[in-house]
Each structure stands twice: as C-alpha cells, then as structure tokens.
N, C-alpha and C positions, 0 to 999 in steps of 0.2 A: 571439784573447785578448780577454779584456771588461775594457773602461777606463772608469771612470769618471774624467772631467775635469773640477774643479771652476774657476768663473772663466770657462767659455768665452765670454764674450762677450768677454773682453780679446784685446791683440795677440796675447800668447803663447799663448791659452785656442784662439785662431781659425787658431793656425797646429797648434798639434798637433792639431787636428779634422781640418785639411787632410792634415797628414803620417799621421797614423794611420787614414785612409779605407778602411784595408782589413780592420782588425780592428773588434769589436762597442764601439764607444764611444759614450759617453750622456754626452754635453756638456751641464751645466747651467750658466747663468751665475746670479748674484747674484739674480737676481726666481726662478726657478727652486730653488736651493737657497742658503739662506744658512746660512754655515757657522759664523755665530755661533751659530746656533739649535741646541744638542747635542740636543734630540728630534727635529728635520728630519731631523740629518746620522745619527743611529742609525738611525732606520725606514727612508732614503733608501737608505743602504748595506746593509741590510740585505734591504731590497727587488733590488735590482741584485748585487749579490753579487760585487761585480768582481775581478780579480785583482789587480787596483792601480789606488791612488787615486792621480792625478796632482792637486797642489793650484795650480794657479794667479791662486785669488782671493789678494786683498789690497789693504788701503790704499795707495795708490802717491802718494798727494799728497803729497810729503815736506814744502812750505813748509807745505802747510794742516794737518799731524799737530802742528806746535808748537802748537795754539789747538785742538784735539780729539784730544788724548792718548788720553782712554777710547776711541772708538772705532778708532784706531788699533789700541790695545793687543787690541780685540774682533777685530777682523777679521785681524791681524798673529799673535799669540798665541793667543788662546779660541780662535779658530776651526782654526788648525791641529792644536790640542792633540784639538778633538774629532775631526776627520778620523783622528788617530792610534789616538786609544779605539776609534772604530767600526773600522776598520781590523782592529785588535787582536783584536775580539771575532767575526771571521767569517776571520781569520788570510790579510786581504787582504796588500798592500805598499803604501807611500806614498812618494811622493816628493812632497817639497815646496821650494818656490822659493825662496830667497833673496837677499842683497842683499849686495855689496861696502861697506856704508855701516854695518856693524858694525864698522866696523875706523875709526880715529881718523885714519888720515892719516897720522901723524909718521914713520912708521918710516922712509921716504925711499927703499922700493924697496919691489917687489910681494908684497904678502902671500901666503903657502902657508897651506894646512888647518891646520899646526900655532900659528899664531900665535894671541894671544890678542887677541879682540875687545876695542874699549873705544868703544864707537859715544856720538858728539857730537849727535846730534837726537833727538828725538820718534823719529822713522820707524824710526832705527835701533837704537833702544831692543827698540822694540815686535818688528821685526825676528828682533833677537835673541835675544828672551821667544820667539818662536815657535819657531827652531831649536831651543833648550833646550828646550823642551817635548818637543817629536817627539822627540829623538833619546833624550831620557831614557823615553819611553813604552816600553812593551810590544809594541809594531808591529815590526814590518820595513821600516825605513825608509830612506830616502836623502835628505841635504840637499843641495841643490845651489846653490851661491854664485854668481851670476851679476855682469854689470853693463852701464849702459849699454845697453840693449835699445835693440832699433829693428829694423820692417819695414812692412810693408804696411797693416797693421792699428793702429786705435788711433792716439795721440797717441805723439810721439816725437819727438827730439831733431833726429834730419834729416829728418822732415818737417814742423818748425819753422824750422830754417835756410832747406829750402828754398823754403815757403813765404814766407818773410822777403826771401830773394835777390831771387825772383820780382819784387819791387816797382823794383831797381834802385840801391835806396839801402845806403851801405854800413851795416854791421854793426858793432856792438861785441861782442865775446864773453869770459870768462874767460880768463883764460891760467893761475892757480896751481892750478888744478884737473886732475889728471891722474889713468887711469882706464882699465879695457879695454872698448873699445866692443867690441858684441857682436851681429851679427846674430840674430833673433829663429827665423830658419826654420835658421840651425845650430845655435842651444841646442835648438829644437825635436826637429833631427833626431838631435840627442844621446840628449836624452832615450828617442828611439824604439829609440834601439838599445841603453839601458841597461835599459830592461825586460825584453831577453832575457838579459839576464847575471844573473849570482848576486850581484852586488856590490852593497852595501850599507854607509852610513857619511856622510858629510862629501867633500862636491868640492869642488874650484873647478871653474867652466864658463863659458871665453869666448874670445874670439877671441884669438890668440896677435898681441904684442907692447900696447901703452900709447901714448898721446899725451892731452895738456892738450883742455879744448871748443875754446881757440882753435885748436890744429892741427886738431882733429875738424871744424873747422866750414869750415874752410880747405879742407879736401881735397872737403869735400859740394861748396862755391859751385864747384870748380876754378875759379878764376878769375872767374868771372862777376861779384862785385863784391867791392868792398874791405871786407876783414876787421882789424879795428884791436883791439888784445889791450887787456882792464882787468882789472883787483884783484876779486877776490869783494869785497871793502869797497864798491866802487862799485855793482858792479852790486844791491848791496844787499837781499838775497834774506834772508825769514825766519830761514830752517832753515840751520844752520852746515852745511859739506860738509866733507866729508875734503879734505886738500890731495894728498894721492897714496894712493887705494885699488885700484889696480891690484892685478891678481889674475895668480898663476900656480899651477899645480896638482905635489904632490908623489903624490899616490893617482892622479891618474888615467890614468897611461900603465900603470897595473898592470889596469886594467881591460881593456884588450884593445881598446877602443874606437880607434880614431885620433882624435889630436889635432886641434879646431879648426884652421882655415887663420887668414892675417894676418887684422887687422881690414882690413887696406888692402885686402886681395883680397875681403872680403865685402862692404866700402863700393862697391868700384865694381861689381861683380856685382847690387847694389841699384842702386845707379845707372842702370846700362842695361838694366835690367829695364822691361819696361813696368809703368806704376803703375795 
C-alpha cells in the first residue's frame, strides 16, 4: 500500500515509519513538506499518489499556541484542511491526528465521539478548526482523538519524569489533571490496522482506563523518588488544561479492530524496554 506520512520527523511521524516498514511509505517531516504551503501539499500528493494520507504534523506546543495563535491555527487547521483537498482531488484517504484537549474538562467522566467539544486554549481551539475542516471536506477521512502520547521518540511526558527522577530529587506534579495516557507504538499500530478497514468517521484512540499526571508520574518513578501532588494553579503553566479529558470510544469496537490494552500494561511494557 503507498502511504504518504506527513510529520515524520515527530514521535508518532517515526513510529508509523517503523510500524509500516513493509508497505511503500514516503515520510516527509516539516523541512520536507510543509503542510501549510496548499501548492507543496497539492503537487506533493499528486506526485506520490498515495492511498492514504496519514497526517501527523502539528503544532504540539500547547503553552507556547497561547502567544502564536496564527501559527497554531496554520499548522493545526490550514494545514489539515489542505491534506484533505489534495486528498480529495486524486480520491486518496486521510486520517488525521487529534487531540483530547478539545473537550473542556468539566463533564467529570470520559468523553465518547458523541460529546460536544468546547476546547479552553489556543491549542485546542486550533485543534478543533482542524478536525472541522477534514471531516466536513470532501475526502475519505478518519479523525482520530488521541491523548497523552508518549514513546521512544521525541519529547514526552515520561521521558521528562524520567529524566527528572534520574537526578534523585523529588518531584512535584499535577494531580487535578486527569486523562488517558496513551502509548505512541499502540496508536501507531492502530492506525496500521485501520487503513485496511473500510471505516471512516471520528474515534477516540488510547489506552484503556485514566489517571491524574500525579498518579502518571507515580507509576513512571515506581518508587525511585518522592512524588508530591500540586494545583494546576501552582504549577502555573500558560495554556489552561482540561481538568478530566479522558477519552473512551463508542465507534470503535464496531470497527473490528481490538481494543487498546491498560495504560498501566503499555507504561510498563515501555518501561522495560530498552531505550
């Protein structure tokens, strides 16, 4: 199958290269193609001809999107909308990335597909301008709502804890913040298995059950040093977060796919991984 992978220099961008090694895939990151440029991504796609366009680029800075909104909104929005046109016009498929951070937090349990967004940042604004785009396009598309990434590649939230540990000193971390951490090589291998289905629409996609960064950050250290919970107030962070954007899926046991495993079983499966 011929993939085009937009983004690949990112975590996610470097794990579906890896997982999809056996079909014809043409990984361009950011210097390669930029997907805000709609003459790049038409002549690009047009040139490759893929059967699907996997979108993995994106503005990921969530604090730094409140102080450069435009370009959020380019890279988050423009740029997916045009992956969808080209798409569109050579009657490729797209699937594109998404974010748990369109949804507000308050509902006080895990959001499903049907629920309506009402995103509190910059990031999640721009976020959600992107989904709207794609799915109102003309394309064959799939949105996929993730959260909490993390693996080998790239910057990420346990390989900041456990960079941090590492030192010996304890930690302070969130605790009103809760969320489905989400291994980055099983959304990946999601993804790989839903380009041979027919299905097409809005997911959710992440590891089955939720915990707050302080229990997340808890089970990285196992023990190795003291983790002491604070207020999103304290730890004084730009960009507002959801207080519970936890995700669980109504569409996707209809897909055929099996369901993600715990987060707990793909935190520690990273864990004793070699890094």
């Amino acid at each position: 199958m011929r993939i085009l992978v937009t983004g690949a220099g990112g975590q996610l961008g470097c794990e579906l290269v890896a997982i999809l090694r056996e079909d014809d895939v043409h990984a361009l990151d950011h210097r390669t193609l930029d997907i805000t440029n709609e003459a790049a991504v038409v002549a690009t796609v047009r040139q490759i001809r893929p059967e699907w366009i996997i979108n993995a680029a994106a503005f990921n800075d969530v604090d730094g999107a409140e102080t450069a909104e435009p370009a959020a909104f380019m890279a988050n929005a423009h740029g997916p909308a045009n992956l969808a046109g080209a798409a569109a016009g050579i009657d490729a498929a797209l699937i594109h990335v998404s974010t748990d951070y369109v949804f507000d937090g308050r509902k006080g349990k895990p959001y499903t597909e049907d629920d309506r967004p009402n995103p509190i940042s910059v990031y999640g604004r721009s976020k959600y301008e992107g989904e709207r785009r794609v799915l109102e396009s003309k394309a064959r598309t799939c949105v996929l709502r993730t959260a909490w990434l993390y693996g080998k590649y790239g910057r990420n939230f346990v390989k900041a804890i456990r960079d941090a540990a590492s030192t010996g000193r304890p930690l302070k971390v969130v605790a009103d913040q809760v969320g489905s951490p989400t291994a980055v090589a099983d959304f990946a291998e999601a993804i790989a298995r839903l380009i041979r289905t027919p299905a097409r629409g809005l997911f959710h996609v992440v590891n089955d059950g939720a915990c707050s960064r302080y229990e997340f950050a808890k089970a990285i250290v196992r023990g190795a040093v003291q983790v002491t919970p604070i207020s999103s107030a304290e730890a004084g962070r730009p960009a507002p977060r959801p207080e519970n954007s936890s995700l669980i899926s109504l569409r996707w046991p209809a897909v055929g796919i099996p369901p993600l495993r715990s987060w707990q079983a793909a935190l520690n499966a990273f864990l004793d991984s070699p890094m």
